[in-house]
Phi, psi and omega in degrees: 000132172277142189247130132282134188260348181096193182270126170228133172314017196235140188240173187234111353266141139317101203275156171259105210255151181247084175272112191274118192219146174255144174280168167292028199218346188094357185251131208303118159246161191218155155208168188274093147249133204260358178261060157210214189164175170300151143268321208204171184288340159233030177234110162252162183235103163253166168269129143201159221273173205275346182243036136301122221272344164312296223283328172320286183314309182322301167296296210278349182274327180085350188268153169170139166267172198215053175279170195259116150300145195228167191288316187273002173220031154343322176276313179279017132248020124323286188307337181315304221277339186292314203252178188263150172274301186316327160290295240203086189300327214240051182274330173306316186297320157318330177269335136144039194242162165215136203282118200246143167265146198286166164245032188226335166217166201273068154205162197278164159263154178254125190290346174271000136286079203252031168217121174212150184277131142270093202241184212215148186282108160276289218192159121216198194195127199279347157284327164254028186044011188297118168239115186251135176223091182319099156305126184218034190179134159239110154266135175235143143300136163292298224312323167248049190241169196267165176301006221249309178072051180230180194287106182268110176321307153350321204250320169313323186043051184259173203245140186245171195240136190283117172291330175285345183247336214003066191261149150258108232237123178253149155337139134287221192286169141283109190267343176183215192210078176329157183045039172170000169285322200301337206303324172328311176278350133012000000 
């Protein structure tokens, strides 16, 4: 038997994307958001709403980064996401990060974060809270990269957000193997 919950935000995993901006003054702002994903094959599409000092920075730069909240640094992404930049201009310092500026864009990557999208502004629309963003950049720390040299999750540990509990949950084990386990059913 099945429970209905009605309309609800919740998909299974929620990624907790930190999207990073600079003001006109330069100075690095982040915030938490968990309603977005890949769009397009270089498009990630997040959601959030129009009275963020993120979404302010966004229009005037045209810029935004995209890091992967990760498990060790769970409490300052939180905190991105509780308090406001228009309250508290200096929250990335507060949160203990430090901002490096991208080189593909006018917005920061965070150094305690260490996998992030360099995008560049397609669009948004302040009615349906949409925000689209061309990637035109994935930067990783070797620290998390496999012998392989791509992104090993096991070493990024990112964390995604339960919308029913409102727990943050990190990745886990490996269950398979894409583009070949299905071949079995063939």
């Amino acid at each position: 038997m099945r429970k209905n919950f009605g309309s609800k935000p919740v998909c299974y995993p929620q990624p907790v994307f930190i999207i990073g901006t600079y003001d006109e003054n330069g100075t690095p702002d982040a915030m938490n958001a968990a309603w977005g994903g890949i769009s397009e094959e270089n498009e990630v599409s997040i959601c959030i709403s129009e009275n963020h000092k993120t979404t302010e920075n966004i229009l005037l730069k045209k810029a935004f980064t995209v890091s992967m909240g990760t498990a060790d640094q769970v409490v300052a992404c939180d905190y991105v996401g509780i308090e406001s930049g228009t309250k508290v201009p200096d929250k990335v310092a507060r949160a203990g990060w430090t901002a490096i500026k991208s080189a593909f864009v006018d917005a920061p990557l965070f150094e305690q974060l260490p996998m992030a999208m360099e995008c560049e502004l397609i669009g948004y629309d302040p009615e349906h809270c949409r925000l689209v963003g061309k990637i035109v950049n994935v930067s990783a720390d070797e620290s998390i990269l496999n012998d392989k040299g791509v992104v090993d999750p096991m070493k990024l540990r990112p964390i995604t957000f339960d919308p029913m509990n409102n727990d943050y949950l990190v990745l886990g084990e490996k269950v398979g193997n894409a583009f070949g386990d299905g071949v079995k059913l063939k």
